[in-house]
C-alpha positions as CSV (number, residue, x, y, z in Angstrom):
1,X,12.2,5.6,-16.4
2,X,14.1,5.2,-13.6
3,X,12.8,2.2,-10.9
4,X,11.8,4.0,-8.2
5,X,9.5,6.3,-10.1
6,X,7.9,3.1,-11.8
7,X,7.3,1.3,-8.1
8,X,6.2,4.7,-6.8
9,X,3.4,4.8,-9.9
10,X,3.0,0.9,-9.9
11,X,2.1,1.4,-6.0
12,X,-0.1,4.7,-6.5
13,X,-2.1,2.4,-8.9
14,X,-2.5,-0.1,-6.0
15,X,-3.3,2.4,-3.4
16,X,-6.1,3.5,-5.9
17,X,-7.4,0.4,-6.8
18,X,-7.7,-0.8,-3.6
19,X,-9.7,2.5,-2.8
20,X,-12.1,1.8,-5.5
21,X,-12.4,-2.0,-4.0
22,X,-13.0,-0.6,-0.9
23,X,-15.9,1.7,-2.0
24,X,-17.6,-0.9,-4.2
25,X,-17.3,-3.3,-1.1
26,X,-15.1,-6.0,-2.8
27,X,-13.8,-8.0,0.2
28,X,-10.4,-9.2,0.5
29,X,-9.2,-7.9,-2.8
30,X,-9.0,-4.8,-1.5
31,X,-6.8,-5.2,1.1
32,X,-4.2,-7.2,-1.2
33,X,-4.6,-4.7,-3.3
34,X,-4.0,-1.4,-1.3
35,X,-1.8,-3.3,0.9
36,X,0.7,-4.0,-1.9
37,X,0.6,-0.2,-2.6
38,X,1.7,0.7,0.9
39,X,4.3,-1.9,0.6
40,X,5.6,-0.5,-1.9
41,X,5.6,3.4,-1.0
42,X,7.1,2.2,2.2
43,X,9.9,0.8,-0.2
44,X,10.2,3.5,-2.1
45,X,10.2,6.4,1.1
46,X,12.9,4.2,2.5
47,X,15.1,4.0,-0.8
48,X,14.5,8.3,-1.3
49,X,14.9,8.9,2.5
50,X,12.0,10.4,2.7
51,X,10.8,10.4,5.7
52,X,7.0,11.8,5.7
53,X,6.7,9.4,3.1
54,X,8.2,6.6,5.1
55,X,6.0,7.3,8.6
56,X,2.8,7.8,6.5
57,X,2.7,4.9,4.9
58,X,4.8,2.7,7.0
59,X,2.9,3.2,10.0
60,X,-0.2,1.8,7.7
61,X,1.6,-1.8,7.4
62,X,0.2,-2.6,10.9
63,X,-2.7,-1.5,10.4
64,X,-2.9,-3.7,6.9
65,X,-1.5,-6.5,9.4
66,X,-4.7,-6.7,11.5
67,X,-7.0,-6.7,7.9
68,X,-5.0,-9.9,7.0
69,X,-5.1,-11.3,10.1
70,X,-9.1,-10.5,10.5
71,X,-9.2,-12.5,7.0
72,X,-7.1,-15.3,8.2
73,X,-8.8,-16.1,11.4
């Protein structure tokens, strides 16, 4: 399998996950969790050039920012 297909299911999995965190209310996993997926779509949108799949989930990485920094201070 090549790697970009295995980080583009190892980050669907995160996204997913930190979904189902996020409906069952489990608080900061969820963040790590889906946040780490993003990450890694971001990643693999850059490496594929493509770019819907770059500004979709790159322009969540801010947005992810403020959670961790609402859970740091």
């Amino acid at each position: 399998m090549p790697k970009i297909v295995f980080l583009k299911w190892i980050s669907t999995s995160l996204v997913l996950s930190g979904i189902l965190l996020t409906n069952l209310n489990i608080f900061p996993l969820n963040i790590f969790l889906h946040g780490g997926g993003v990450i890694g779509w971001t990643i693999s949108g850059y490496l594929s050039k493509d770019k819907a799949i770059l500004i979709n989930f790159g322009l969540q990485i801010p947005l992810f920012c403020i959670g961790f920094l609402q859970l740091i201070l």
